[in-house]
Short mmCIF file of the C-alpha atoms (twelve columns), coordinates in Angstrom:
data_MODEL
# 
_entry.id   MODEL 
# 
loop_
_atom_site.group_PDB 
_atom_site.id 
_atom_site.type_symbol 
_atom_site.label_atom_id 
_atom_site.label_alt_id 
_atom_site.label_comp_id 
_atom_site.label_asym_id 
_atom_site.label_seq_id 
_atom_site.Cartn_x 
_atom_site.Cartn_y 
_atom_site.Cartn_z 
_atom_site.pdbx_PDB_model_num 
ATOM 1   C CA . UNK A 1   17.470  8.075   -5.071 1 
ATOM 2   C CA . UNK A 2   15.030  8.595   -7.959 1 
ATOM 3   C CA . UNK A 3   13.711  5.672   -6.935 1 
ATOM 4   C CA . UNK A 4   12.304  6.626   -3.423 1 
ATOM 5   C CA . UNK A 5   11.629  10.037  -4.923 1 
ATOM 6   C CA . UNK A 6   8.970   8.011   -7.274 1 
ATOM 7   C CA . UNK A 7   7.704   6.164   -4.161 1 
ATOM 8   C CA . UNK A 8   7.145   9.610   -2.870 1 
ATOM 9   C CA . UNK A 9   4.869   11.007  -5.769 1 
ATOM 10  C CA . UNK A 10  3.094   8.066   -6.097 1 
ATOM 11  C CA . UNK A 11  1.962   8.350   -1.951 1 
ATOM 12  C CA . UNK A 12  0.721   11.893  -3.174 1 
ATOM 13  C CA . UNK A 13  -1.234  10.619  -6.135 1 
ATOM 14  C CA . UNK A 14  -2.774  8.497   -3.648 1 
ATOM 15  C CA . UNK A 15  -3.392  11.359  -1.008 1 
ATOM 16  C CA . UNK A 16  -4.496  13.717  -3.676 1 
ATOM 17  C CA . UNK A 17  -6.886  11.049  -4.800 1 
ATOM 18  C CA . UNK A 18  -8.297  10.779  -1.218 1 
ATOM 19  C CA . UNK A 19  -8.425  14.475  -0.337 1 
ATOM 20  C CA . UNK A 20  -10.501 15.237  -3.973 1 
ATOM 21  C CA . UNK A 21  -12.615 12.382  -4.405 1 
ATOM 22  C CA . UNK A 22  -16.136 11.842  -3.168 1 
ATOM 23  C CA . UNK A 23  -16.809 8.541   -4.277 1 
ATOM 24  C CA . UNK A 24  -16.042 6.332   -2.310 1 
ATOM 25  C CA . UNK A 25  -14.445 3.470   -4.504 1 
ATOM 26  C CA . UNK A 26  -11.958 5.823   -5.840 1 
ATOM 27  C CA . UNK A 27  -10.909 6.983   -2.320 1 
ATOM 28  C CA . UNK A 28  -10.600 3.274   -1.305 1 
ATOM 29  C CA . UNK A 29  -8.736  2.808   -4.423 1 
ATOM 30  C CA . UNK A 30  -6.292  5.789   -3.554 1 
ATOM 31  C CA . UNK A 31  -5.763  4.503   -0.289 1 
ATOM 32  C CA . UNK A 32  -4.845  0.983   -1.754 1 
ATOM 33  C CA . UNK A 33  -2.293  3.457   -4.100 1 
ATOM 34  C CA . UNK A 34  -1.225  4.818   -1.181 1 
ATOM 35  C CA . UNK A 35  -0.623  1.499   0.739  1 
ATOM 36  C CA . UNK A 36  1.370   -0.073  -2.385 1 
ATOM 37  C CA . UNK A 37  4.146   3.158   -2.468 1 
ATOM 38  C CA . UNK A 38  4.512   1.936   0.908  1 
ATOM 39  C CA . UNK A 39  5.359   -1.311  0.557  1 
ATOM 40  C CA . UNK A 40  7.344   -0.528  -2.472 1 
ATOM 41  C CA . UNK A 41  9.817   2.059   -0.420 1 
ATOM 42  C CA . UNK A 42  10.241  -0.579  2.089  1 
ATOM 43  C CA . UNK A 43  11.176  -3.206  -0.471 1 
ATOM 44  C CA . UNK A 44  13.781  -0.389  -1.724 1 
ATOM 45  C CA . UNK A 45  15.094  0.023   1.825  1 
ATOM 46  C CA . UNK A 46  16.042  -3.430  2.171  1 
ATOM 47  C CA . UNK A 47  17.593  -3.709  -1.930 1 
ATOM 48  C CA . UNK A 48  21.374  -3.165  -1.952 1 
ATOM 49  C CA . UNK A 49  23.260  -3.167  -5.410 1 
ATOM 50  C CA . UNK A 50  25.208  -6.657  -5.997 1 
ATOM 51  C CA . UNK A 51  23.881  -7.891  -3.067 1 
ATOM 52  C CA . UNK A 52  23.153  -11.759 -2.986 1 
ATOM 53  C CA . UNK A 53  21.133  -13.887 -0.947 1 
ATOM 54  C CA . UNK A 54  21.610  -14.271 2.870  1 
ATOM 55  C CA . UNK A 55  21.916  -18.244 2.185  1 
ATOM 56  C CA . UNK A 56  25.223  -19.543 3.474  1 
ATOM 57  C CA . UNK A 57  26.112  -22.495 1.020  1 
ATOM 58  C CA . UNK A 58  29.641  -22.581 3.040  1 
ATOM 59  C CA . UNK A 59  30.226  -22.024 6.310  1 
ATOM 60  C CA . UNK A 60  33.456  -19.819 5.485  1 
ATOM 61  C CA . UNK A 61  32.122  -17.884 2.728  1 
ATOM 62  C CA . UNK A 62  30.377  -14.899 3.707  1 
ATOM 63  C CA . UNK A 63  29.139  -12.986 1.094  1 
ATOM 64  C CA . UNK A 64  30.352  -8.726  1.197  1 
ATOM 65  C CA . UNK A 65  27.095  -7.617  0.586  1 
ATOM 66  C CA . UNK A 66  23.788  -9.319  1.327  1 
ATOM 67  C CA . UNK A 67  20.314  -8.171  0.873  1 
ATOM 68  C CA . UNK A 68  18.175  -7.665  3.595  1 
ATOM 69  C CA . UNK A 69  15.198  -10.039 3.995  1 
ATOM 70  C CA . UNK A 70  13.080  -8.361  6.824  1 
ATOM 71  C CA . UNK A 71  11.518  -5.441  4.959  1 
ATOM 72  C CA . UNK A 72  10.367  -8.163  1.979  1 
ATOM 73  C CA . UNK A 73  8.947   -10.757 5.362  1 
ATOM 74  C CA . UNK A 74  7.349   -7.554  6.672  1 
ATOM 75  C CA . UNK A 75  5.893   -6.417  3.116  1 
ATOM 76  C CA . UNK A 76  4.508   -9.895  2.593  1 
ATOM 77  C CA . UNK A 77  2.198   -9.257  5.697  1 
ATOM 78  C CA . UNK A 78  1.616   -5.630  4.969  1 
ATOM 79  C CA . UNK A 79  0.412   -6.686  1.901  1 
ATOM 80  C CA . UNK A 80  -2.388  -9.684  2.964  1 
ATOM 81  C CA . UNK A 81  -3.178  -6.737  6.049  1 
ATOM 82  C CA . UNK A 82  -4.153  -4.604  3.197  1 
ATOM 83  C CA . UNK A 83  -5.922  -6.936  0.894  1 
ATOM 84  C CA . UNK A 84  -7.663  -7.625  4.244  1 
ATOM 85  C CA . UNK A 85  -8.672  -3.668  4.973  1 
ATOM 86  C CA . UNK A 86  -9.337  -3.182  1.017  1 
ATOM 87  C CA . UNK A 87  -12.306 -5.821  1.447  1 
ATOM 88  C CA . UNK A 88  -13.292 -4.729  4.212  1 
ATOM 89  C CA . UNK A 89  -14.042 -1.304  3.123  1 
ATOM 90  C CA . UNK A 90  -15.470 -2.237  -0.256 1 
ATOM 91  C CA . UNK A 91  -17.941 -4.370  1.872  1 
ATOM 92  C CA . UNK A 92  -18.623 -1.071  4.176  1 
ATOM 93  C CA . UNK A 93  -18.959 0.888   0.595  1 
ATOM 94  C CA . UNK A 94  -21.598 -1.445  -0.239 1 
ATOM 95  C CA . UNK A 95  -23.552 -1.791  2.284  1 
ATOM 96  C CA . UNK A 96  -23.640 2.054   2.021  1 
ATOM 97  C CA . UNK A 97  -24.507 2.395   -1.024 1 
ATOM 98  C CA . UNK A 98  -27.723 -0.249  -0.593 1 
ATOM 99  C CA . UNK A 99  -28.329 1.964   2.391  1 
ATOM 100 C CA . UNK A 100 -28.026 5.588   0.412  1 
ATOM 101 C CA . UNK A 101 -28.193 3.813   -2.990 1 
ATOM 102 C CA . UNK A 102 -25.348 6.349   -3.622 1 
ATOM 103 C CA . UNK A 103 -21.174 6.292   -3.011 1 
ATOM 104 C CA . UNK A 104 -21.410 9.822   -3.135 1 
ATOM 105 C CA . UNK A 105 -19.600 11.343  0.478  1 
ATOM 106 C CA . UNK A 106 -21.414 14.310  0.462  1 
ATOM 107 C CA . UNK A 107 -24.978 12.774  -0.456 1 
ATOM 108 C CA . UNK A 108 -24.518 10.417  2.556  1 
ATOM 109 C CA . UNK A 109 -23.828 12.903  4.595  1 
ATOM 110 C CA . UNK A 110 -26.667 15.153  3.623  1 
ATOM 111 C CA . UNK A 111 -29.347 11.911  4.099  1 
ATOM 112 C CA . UNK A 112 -27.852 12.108  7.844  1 
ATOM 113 C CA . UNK A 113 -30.787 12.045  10.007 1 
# 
């Protein structure tokens, strides 16, 4: 339980860091903080204690407690989707800033025209 109650504060670090910031590199990079307490509560969804591998070496022998291996397929993609947004929006920040030649939210939005 502490576990997931971790996962928890560390999504708020990374809202807090997007609601404060004004630069845009450390929003992106709260967003990316954000993104990883994700993927690390679903990776803790799928973890049971003493669980082994869903590999059948026997065809008889089940094992009483497997862990789940969806949640770790899905987080595998989650996590290339995100390395994917990430670059996309540090390419976005800078073509603002060569634009604005600021990352400054509230100086772009104040060179609105």
């Amino acid at each position: 339980m502490v576990l997931f109650i971790m996962c928890f504060i560390l999504f708020l670090v990374g809202l807090y860091g997007v609601i404060t910031r004004r630069n845009l590199i450390k929003i992106i990079i709260a967003l990316s903080i954000m993104e990883y307490s994700l993927n690390l509560f679903f990776i803790l969804i799928g973890y049971r204690k003493g669980g082994e591998i869903p590999i059948l070496k026997d065809a008889g022998a089940v094992p009483p407690v497997v862990v789940d291996p969806l949640p770790q397929a899905m987080i595998l993609t989650a996590i290339v989707i995100g390395l994917a947004t990430t670059a996309l929006l540090l390419a976005i920040a800078i073509r603002l800033y060569r634009k604005y030649k600021t990352f400054d939210v509230s100086g772009i939005n104040a060179l609105k025209g």
